[in-house]
Backbone as CSV, one residue per row, in Angstrom:
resi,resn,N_x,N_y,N_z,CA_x,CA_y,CA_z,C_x,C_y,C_z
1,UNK,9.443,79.172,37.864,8.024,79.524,37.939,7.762,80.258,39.243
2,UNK,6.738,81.257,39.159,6.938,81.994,40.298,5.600,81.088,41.224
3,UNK,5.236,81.317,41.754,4.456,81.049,43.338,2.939,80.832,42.625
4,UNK,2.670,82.427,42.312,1.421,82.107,41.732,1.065,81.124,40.833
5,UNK,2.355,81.339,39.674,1.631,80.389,38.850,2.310,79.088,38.752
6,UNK,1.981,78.985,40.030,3.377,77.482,39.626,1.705,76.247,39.692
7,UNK,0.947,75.913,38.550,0.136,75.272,38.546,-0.148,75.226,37.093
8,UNK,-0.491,73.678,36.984,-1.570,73.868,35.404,-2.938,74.783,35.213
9,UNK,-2.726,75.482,34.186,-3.933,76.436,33.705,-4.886,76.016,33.112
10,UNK,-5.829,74.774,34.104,-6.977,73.500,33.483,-7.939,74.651,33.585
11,UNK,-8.822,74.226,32.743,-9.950,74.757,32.537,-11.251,75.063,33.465
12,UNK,-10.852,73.791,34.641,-11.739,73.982,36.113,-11.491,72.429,36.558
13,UNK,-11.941,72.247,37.853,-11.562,71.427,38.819,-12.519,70.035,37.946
14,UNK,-11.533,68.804,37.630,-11.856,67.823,37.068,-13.267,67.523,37.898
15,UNK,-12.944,66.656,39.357,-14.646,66.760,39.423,-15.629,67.580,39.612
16,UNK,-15.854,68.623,39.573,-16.462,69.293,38.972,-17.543,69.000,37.518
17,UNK,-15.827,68.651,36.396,-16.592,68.679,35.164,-17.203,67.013,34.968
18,UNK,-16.825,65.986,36.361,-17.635,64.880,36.587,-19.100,65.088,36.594
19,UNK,-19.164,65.909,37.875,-20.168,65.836,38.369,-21.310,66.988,37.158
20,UNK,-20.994,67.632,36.611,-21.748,68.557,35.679,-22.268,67.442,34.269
21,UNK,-20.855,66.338,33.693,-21.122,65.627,33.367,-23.088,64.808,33.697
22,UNK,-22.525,64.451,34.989,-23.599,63.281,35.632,-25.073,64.117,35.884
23,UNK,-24.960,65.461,35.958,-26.205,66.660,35.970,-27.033,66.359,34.811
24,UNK,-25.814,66.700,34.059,-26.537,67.011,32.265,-27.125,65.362,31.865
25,UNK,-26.662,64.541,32.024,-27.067,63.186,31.822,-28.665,62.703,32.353
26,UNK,-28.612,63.689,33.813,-30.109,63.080,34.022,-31.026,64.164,34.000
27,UNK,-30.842,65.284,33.579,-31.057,66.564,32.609,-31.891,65.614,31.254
28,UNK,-30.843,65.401,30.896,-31.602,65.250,29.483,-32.303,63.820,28.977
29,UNK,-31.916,62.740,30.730,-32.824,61.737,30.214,-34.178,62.269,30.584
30,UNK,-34.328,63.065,31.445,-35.942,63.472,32.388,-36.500,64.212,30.990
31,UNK,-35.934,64.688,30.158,-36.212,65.634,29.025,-36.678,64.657,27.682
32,UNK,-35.665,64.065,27.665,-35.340,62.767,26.010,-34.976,61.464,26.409
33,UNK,-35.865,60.551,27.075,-35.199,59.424,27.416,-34.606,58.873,26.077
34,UNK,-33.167,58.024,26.513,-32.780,57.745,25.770,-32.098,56.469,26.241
35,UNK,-32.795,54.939,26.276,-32.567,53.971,26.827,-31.233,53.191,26.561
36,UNK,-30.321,52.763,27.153,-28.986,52.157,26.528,-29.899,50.758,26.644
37,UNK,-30.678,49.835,27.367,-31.048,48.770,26.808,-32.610,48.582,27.185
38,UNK,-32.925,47.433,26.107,-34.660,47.748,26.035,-35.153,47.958,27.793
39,UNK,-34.667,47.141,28.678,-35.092,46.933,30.173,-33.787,47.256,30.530
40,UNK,-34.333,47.969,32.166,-33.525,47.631,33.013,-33.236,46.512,33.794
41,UNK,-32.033,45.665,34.627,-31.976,44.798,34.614,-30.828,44.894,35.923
42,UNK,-31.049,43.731,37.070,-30.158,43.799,37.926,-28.301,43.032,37.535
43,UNK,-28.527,42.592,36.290,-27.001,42.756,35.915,-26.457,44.133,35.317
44,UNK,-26.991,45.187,35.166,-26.815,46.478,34.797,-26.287,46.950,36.212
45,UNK,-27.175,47.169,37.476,-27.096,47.735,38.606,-26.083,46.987,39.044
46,UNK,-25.732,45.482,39.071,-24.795,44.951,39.481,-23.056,45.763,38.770
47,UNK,-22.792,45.740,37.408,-22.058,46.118,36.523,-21.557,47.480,36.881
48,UNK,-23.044,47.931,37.166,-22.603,49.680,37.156,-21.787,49.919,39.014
49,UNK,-22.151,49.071,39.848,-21.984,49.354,41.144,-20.276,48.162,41.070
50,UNK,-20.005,47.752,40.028,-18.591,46.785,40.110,-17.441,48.466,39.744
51,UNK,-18.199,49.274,38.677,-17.465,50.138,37.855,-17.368,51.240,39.011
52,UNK,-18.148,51.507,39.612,-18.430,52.741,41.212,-17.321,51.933,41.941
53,UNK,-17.052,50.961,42.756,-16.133,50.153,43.401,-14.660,50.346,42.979
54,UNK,-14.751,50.094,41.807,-13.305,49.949,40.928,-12.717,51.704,40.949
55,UNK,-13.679,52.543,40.786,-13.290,54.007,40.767,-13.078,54.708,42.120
56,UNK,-13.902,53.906,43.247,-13.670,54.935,44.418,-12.233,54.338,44.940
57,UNK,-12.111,52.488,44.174,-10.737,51.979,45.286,-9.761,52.702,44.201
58,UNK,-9.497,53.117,42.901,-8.498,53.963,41.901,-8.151,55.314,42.661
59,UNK,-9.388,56.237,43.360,-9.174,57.398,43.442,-8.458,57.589,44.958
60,UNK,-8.917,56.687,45.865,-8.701,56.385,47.136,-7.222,55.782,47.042
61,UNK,-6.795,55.105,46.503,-5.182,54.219,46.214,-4.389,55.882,45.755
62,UNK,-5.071,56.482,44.697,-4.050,57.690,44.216,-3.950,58.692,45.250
63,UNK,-5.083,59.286,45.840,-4.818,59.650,47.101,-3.783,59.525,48.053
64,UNK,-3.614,58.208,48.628,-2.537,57.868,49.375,-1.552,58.073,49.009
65,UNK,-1.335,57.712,47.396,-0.110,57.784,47.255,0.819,59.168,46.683
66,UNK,-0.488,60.094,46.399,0.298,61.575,46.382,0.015,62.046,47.353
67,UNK,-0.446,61.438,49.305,0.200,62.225,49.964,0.944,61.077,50.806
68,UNK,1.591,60.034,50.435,2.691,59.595,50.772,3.974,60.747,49.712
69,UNK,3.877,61.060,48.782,4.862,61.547,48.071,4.666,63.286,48.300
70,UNK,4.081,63.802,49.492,3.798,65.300,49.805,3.339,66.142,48.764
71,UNK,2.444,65.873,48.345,1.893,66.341,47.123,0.372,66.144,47.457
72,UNK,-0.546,67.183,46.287,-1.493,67.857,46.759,-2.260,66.854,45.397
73,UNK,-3.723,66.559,45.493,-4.687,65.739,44.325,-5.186,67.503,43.967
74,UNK,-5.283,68.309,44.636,-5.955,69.383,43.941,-5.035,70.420,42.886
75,UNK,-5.650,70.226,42.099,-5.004,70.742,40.706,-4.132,72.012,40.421
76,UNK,-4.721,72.902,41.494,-4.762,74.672,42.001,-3.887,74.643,42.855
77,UNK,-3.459,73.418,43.370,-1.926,73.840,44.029,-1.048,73.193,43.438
78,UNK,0.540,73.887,43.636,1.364,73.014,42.975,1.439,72.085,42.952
79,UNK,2.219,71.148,42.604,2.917,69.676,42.296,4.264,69.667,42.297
80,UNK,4.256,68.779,44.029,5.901,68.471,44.507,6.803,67.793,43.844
81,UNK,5.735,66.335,43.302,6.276,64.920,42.736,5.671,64.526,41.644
82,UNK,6.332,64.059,40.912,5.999,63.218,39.996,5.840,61.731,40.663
83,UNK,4.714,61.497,40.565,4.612,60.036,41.224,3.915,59.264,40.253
84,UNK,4.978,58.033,40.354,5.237,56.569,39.587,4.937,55.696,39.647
85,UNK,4.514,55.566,41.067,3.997,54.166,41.507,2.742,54.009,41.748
86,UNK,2.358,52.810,42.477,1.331,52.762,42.840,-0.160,52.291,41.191
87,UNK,-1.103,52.790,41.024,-2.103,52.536,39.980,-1.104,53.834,38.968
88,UNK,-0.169,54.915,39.062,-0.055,55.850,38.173,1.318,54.907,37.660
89,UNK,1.827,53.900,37.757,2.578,52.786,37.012,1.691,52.350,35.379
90,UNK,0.663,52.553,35.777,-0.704,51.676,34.927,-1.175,52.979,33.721
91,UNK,-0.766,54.200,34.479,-1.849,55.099,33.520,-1.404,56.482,34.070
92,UNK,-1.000,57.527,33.559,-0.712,58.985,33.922,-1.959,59.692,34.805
93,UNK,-3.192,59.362,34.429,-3.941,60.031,34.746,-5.220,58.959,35.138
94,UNK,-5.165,57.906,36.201,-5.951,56.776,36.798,-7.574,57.740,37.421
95,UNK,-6.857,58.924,38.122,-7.946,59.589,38.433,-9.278,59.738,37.453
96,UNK,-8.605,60.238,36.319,-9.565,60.821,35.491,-10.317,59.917,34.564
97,UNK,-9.685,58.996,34.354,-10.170,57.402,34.405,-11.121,57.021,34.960
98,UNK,-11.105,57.073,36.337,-12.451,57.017,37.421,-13.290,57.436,37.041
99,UNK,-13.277,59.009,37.134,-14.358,59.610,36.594,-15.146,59.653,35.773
100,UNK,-14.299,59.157,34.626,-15.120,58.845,33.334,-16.213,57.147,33.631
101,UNK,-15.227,56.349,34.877,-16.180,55.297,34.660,-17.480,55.787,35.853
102,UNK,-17.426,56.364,36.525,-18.233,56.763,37.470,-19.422,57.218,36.099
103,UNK,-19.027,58.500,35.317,-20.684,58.409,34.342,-21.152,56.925,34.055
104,UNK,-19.535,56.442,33.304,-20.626,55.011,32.946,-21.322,54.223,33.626
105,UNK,-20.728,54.333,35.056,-21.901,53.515,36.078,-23.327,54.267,35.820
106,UNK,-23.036,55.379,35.684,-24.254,55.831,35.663,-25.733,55.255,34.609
107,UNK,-25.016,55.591,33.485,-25.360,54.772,32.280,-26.078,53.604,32.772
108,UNK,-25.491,52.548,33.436,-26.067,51.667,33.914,-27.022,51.805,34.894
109,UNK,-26.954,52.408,35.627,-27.634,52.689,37.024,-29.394,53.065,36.020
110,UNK,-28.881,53.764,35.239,-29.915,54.982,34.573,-30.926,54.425,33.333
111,UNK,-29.891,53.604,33.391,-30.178,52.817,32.098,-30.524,53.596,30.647
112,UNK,-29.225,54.764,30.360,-29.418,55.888,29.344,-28.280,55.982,28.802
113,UNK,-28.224,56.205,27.512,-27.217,55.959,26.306,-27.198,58.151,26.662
114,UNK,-27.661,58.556,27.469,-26.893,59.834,27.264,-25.396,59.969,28.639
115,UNK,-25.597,59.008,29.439,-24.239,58.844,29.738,-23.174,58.296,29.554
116,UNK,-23.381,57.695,28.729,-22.153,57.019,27.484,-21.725,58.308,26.836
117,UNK,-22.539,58.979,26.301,-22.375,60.388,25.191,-21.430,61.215,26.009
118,UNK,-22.195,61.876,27.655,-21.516,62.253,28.501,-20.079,61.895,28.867
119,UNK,-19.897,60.478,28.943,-18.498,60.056,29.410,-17.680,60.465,28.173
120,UNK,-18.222,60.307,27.027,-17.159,60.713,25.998,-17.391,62.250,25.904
121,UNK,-17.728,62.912,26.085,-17.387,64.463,26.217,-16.635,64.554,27.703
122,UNK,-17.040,64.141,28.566,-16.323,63.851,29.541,-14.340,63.880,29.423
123,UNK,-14.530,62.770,28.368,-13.254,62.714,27.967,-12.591,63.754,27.299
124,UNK,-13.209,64.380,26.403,-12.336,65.241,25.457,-12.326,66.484,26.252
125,UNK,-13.159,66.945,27.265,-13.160,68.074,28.404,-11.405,67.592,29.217
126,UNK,-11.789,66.694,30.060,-10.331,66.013,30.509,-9.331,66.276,29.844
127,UNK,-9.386,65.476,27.989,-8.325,65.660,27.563,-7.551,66.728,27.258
128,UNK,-8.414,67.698,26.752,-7.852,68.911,26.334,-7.601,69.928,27.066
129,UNK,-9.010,69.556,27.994,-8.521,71.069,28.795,-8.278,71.195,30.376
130,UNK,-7.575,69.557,30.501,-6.862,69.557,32.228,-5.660,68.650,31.355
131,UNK,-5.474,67.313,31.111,-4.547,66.462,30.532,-3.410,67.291,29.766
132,UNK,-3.550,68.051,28.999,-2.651,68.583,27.940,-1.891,69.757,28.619
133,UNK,-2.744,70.233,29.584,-2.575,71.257,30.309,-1.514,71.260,31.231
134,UNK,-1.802,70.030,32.476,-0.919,69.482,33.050,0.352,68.822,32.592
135,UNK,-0.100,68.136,31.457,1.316,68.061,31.042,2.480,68.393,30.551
136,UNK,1.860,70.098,30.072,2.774,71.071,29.880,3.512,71.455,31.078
137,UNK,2.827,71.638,31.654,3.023,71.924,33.396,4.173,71.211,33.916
138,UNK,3.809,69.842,34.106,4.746,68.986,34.547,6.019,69.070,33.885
139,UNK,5.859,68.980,32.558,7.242,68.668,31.377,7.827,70.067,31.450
140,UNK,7.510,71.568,32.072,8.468,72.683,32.295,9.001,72.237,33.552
141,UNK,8.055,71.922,34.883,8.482,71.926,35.918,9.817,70.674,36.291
142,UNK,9.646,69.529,35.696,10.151,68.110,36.262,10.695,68.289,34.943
143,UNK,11.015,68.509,33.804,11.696,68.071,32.848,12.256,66.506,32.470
144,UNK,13.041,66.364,32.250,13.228,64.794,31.522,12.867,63.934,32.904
145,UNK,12.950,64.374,33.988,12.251,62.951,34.988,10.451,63.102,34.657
146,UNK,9.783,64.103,34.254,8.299,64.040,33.907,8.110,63.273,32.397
147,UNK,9.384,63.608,31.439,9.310,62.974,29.624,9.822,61.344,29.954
148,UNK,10.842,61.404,30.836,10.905,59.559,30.743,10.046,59.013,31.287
149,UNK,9.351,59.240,32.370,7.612,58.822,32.641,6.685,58.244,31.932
150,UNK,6.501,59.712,30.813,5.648,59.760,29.641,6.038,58.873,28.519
151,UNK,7.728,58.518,28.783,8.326,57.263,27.640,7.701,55.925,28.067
152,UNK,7.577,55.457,29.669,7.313,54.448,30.210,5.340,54.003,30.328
153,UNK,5.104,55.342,31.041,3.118,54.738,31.353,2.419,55.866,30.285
154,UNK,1.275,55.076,29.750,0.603,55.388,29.137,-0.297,56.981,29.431
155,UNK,-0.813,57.645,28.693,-1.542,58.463,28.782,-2.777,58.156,29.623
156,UNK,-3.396,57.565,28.944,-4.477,56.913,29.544,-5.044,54.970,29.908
157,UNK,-4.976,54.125,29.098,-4.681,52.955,29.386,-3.901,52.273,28.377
């Protein structure tokens, strides 16, 4: 692979399509409320701020550990390592995981069934057009050390 393109050809920078996610969500509750439960309620705010916790210590742990392994979290530059350990033992893609629960905190926070909707478009944005992407990527670059990986941790959970 030459220089330039030695990267997955994702569709745009995952958070990004978080945060556009979490836009459109309070976009269209200010527009169509659309309540996930009759009241809001401080076990919601509690729930949603356990799911924010759980995602910043996921993204913060993966961090460390792709630049203990000299490797870059941003998508647009290459990828040194395949890295195994750490939360990516648990799940190929823990990051993007986060993200998706970060809308659902939202959901809670918001108390709106359009960030549930969001997190699942959320997902199929991820899946198709960074996940599938990268893993073409990886499986030319790393070959059978990137496919026995993919034999061992899950896609997603």
């Amino acid at each position: 692979m030459n220089a330039k393109r030695d990267r997955a050809p994702i569709i745009a920078p995952p958070p990004l399509l978080g945060l556009v996610c979490v836009g459109l969500g309070f976009l269209a509750e200010h527009f169509k409320p659309w309540p996930l439960f009759p009241a809001k309620s401080v076990i919601q705010l509690f729930f949603g701020a356990v799911l924010i916790l759980v995602s910043v210590g996921v993204i913060a742990s993966a961090r460390r550990i792709f630049i203990a392994h000299g490797t870059h979290l941003n998508p647009y530059r290459p990828t040194k390592a395949v890295v195994v350990t750490g939360v990516y033992r648990f799940s190929r893609n823990p990051i993007y995981i986060a993200f998706i629960l970060i809308v659902l905190a939202f959901a809670l926070f918001v108390n709106s069934l359009w960030f549930v909707f969001l997190a699942g478009l959320l997902f199929i944005l991820l899946h198709f057009g960074v996940v599938k992407r990268e893993e073409t990527y990886l499986a030319e670059k790393f070959g059978d050390t990137y496919k026995k990986y993919c034999g061992r941790v899950r896609r997603w959970i």
